[in-house]
N, C-alpha and C positions, 0 to 999 in steps of 0.2 A: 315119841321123841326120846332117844339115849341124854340122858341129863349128864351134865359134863361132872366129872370128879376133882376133886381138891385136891390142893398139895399134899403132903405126908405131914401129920401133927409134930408136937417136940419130942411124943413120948410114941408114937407109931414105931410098931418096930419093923428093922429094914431084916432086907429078905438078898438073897442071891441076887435078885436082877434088880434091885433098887429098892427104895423105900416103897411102902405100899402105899394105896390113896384110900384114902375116905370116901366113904359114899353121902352123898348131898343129902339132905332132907326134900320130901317129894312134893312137900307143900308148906305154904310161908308159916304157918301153925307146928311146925315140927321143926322148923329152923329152935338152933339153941347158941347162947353166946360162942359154944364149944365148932358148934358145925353151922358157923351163918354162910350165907346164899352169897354171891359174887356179886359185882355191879353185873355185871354182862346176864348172869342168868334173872336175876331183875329185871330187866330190860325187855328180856325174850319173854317173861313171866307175864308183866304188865301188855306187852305186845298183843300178844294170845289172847287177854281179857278184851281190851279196848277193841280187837277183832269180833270177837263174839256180840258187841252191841247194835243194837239197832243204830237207824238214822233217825237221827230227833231234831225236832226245831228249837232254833236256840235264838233269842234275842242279844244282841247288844249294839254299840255305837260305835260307827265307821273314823278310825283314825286316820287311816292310811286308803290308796289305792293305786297300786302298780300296774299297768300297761306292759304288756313283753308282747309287742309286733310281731307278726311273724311266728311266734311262739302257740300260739292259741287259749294262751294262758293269761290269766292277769292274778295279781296277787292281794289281800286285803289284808287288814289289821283290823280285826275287832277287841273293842275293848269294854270290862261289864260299867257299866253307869255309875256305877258305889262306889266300887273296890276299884284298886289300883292290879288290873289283871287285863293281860290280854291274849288272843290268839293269832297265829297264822290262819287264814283262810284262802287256799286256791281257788280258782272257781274257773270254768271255761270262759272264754269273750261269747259265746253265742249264748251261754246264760246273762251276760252284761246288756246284751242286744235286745233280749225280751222286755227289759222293764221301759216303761214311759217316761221315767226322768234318768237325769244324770246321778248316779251318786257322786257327792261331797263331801269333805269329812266333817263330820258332825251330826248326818244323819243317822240316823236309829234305823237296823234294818231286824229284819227275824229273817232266817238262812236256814235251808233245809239240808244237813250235811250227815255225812259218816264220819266219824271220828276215826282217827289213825292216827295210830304210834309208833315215829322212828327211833325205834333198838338200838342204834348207833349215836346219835345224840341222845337220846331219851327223852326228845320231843314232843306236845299232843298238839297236834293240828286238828282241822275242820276242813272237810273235802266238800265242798257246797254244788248241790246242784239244782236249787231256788233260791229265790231274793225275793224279800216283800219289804218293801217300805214301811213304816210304821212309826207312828207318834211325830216326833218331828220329821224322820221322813216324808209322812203324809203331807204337812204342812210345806217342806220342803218342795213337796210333789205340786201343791196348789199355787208357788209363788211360782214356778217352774212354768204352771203353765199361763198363769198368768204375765209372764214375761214374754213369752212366745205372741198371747194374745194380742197388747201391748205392740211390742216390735212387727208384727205385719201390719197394726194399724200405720207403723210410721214415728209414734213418738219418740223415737230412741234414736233417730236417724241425724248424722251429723249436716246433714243439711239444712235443718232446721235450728242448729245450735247457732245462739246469740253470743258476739264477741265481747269482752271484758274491757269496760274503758280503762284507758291508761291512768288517767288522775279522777276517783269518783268523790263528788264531793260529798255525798252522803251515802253512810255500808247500810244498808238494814240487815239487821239482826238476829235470825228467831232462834233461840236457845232456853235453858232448862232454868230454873230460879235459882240465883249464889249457884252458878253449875262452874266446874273448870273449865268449860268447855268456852264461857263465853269470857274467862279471864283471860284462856292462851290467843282469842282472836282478839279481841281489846290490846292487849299490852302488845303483843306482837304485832301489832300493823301502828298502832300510834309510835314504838320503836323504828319503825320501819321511815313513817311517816308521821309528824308530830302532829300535823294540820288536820288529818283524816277525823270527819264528824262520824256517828254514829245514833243510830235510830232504831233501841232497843226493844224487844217484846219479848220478855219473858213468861214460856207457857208448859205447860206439861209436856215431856218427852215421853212419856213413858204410863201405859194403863190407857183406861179407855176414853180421859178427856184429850188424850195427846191428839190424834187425827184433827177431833174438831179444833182446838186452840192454836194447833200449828196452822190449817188451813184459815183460820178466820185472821191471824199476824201475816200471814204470807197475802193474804188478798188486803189487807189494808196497805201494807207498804209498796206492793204492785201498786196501790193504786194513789200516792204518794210522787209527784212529779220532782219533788227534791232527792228522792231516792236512786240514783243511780244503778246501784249491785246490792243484792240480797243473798245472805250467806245464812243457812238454814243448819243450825251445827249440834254435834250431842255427842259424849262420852261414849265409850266402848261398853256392851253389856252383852247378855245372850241372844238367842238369835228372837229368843218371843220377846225380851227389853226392846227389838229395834224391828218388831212388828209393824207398830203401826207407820214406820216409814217406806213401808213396802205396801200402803192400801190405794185401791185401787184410783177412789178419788182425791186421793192426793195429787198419788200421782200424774194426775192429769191437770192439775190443779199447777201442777211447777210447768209441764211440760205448754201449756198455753200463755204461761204467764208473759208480760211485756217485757220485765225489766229482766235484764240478765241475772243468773239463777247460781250459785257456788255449792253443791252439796258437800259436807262435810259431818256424815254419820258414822263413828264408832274407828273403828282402826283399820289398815291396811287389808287385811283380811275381810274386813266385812262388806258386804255390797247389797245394798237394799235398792229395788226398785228404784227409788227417789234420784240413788246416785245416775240411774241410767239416763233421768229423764232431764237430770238440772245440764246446765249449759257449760258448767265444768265441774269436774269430780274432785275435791281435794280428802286424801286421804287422812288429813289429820284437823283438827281445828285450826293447830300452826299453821298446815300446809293452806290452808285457805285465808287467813292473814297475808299470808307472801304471795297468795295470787291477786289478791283484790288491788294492793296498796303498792306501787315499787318501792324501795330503797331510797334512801333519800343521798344515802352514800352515794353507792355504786350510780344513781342515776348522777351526781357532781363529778364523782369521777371519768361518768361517759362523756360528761360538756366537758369538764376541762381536755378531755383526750380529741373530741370532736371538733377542738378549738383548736388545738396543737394541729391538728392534721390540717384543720382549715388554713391556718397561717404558711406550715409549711407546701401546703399547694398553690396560696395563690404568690407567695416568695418565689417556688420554682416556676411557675407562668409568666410571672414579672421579669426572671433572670432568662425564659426563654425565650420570650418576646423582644426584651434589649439586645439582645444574641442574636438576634433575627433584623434586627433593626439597624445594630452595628454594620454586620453585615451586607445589608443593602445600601448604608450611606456610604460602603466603603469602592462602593463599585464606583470605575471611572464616570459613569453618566451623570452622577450624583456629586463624586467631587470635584468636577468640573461642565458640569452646565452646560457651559457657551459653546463646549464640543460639540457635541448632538443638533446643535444649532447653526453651527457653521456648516455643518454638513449639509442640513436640509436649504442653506441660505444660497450654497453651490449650486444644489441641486434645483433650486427656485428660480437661479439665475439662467440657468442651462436653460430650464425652459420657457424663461420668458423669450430670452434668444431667440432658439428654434421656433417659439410663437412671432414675434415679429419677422423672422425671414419666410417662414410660411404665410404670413400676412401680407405681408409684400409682394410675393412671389405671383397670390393670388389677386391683390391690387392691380400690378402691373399684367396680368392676363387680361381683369376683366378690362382694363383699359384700354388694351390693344382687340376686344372685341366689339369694344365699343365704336373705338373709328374706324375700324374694319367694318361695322354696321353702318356708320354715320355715309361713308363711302358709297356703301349699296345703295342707301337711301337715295343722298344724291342723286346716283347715276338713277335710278327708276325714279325721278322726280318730273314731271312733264315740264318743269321749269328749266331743268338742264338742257330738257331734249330742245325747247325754245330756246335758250344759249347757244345750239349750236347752228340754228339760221332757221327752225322750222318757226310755220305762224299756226294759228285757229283761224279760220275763217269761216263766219257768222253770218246769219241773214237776221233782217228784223228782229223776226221772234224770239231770234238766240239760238235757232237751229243751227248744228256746224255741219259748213256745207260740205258734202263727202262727195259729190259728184257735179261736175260741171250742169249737166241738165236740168240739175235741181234748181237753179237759180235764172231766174230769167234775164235778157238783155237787157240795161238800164236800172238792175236792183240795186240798191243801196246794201253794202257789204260793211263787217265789222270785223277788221283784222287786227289779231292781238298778238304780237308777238316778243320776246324777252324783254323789251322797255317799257312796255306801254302796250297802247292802243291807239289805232286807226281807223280813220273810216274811208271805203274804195266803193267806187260801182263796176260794176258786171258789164263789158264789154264787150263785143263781137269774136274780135279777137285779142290774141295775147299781144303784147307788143314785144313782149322776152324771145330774144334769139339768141340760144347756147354758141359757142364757139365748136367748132369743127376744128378735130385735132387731124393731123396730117393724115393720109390716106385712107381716111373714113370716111364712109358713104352717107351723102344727106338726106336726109328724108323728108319727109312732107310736114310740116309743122300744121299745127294745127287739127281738130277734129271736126267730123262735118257740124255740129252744134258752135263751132266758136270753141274763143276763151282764149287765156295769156299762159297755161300753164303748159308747161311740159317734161318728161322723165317722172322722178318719183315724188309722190306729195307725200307729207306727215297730217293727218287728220287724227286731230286731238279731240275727245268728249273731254268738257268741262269736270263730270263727276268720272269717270275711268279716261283716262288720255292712256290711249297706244299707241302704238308706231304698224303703219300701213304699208306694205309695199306697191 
């Protein structure tokens, strides 16, 4: 490598084609205040070294992690655990894809990288081509998978989350001893709400009696029928301070419980198990005060607003209804009555009319069929036919006689004709002799048996009378 040369000193002497250069020093031990090294051959210097090193594994804790899609790249921040230092760390995504959990920031990993120095900024990076979890990593790695476990069981699932009553009349409690945690939900929900009771248990958050004391306060107030919502709350600390709210029988312990469940551990950032399992998350102790309890304001201010709206809808139903009512008393049917009346009184009258003259009409029909009937009667009456000169004639028994022979000389006869009744006897001969009209021929009167009749008789049956010829 040609090592770059210096400017011309104050005392360098100048020559024909310019002032002459200095020659560098060929190594940082031969540098002198007189001939010091450039930034830039610095840069190139240190470059060349950090080139020559191995890949070493290096520990520290994950600040940062960048994602570049499409790039293949993603980017990390590691920084040392003590000191106040950090690095850039590239790494490929298909080295991200090997490990079994997610990194987070806060995990501790150990990264297997090359060091490399950009000469132009004067940078030292860490080109990583492993990642191992480690120390809270690991730890990170077990809640990891214990959350995975967890969630295909089912407890995490919002289906199963229990709704927040709107007014409870008793909070339970579980917080730390004189902790702040249990002054910001106190003050701030009895602010909120002055009436709101409370059903305290103060218990270890923190070390190894916290699991048990939390679960033995959380199963007492479950099982507390005055108890409404149970708000299980603790201050922000590290990720092993908020341990034991991520154990496993806790967790199952909130997530079956009866009464509705508020978790409220540690600050926005943080999320322990517990928060997955309770029935709602609040990120702060406050924020769990302002979910348990509403306002006592803003809930006056929604009645008075709810009251205004009420008044002014049923005002406008009242003024659209009278509006509607104007309206229809304004129509003539309405302001005048008797109209609609006289119409139908017309129309009443028309038809009584037309009902009487059709009643009539049919009166006098059936009337004139009647003695058009009476008429027939009459005339087929054997009583007319006797009106007009015929008789019945009878023997003893009430036989009517239909033939002269039937009745012997000297019988006793019963002739009944339109007056009355007679009695005749049976004769030889008739004694009746018709009149002969001019130029007719006489004939023989009489039949060889006797008898008075001659031309045509009418021979009537008492039960059928017909006409004979």
């Amino acid at each position: 490598m040609t090592e770059p040369t210096a400017p011309p000193g104050p005392d360098a002497p100048a020559g024909p084609a310019g002032a002459a250069r200095r020659e560098l020093a060929a190594t940082a031990a031969q540098t002198t205040p007189e001939n010091p090294w450039p930034l830039r051959l610095l840069s190139v210097k240190v470059g060349e070294y950090v080139a020559r090193m191995s890949p070493i594994w290096v520990e520290g804790e994950l600040v940062q992690l960048n994602r570049r899609p499409g790039s293949g790249m993603a980017f990390m921040t590691l920084r040392d655990a003590d000191v106040d230092m950090s690095f850039s760390v590239p790494v490929r995504e298909n080295v991200l894809r090997t490990l079994s959990i997610d990194l987070v920031p806060g995990a501790r990993v150990v990264i297997h990288a090359k060091p490399t120095f950009w000469t132009k900024r004067g940078s030292l990076q860490l080109e990583a081509d492993d990642i191992r979890p480690v120390g809270l990593g690991e730890l990170l790695a077990r809640l990891e998978h214990l959350r995975r476990v967890l969630a295909a069981e089912g407890l995490f699932d919002a289906s199963r989350k229990k709704p927040l009553p709107f007014l409870p009349g008793v909070v339970g409690l579980v917080c730390g001893r004189e902790s702040a945690a249990e002054r910001d939900v106190v003050v701030n929900a009895q602010r909120r709400w002055p009436a709101v009771r409370f059903a305290i248990r103060e218990v270890a958050v923190q070390g190894d009696k916290a699991v048990r004391e939390v679960s033995a306060a959380l199963k007492e107030l479950d099982a507390d029928d005055e108890v409404d919502v149970i708000i299980i709350s603790r201050g922000g600390g590290s990720l092993e301070d908020l341990l034991p709210f991520s154990d496993e029988q806790l967790v199952r312990l909130v997530a079956r419980a009866q009464t509705p469940i508020v978790s409220a551990i540690g600050h926005e950032i943080d999320t322990p198990l517990i928060d997955l399992a309770a029935d709602v998350r609040a990120s702060t102790p406050t924020d769990a005060a302002k979910r348990v309890v509403p306002d006592i304001q803003a809930e006056a201010e929604q009645l008075q607003l709810g009251r205004s709206r009420l008044r002014t809808a049923i005002r406008g139903r009242l003024e659209h209804e009278q509006a509607a009512l104007d309206a229809i008393r304004s129509r003539p049917v309405l302001d005048q009555p008797a109209s609609i009346l006289a119409g139908r009184a017309d129309e009443l009258r028309s038809h009584l009319s037309l009902a009487r003259t059709i009643a009539r009409a049919r009166l006098d029909r059936a009337d004139d069929d009647v003695r058009h009937l009476a008429r027939q009667v009459r005339a087929l009456s054997p009583l007319a036919t006797l009106e007009r000169g015929y008789a019945v004639v009878q023997d003893a028994d009430g036989t009517v006689v239909r033939s002269p022979e039937a009745v012997a000389v000297g019988a006793a006869l019963s002739v009944r004709v339109a007056g009355g009744r007679f009695g005749a006897e049976r004769t030889a001969h008739d004694p009746y002799t018709p009149p002969l009209e001019p130029g007719a021929v006489s004939a023989a009167a009489g039949a060889p048996g006797g008898g008075t009749h001659t031309g045509t008789d009418l021979v009537t049956d008492p039960d059928h009378p017909q006409e004979t010829a």
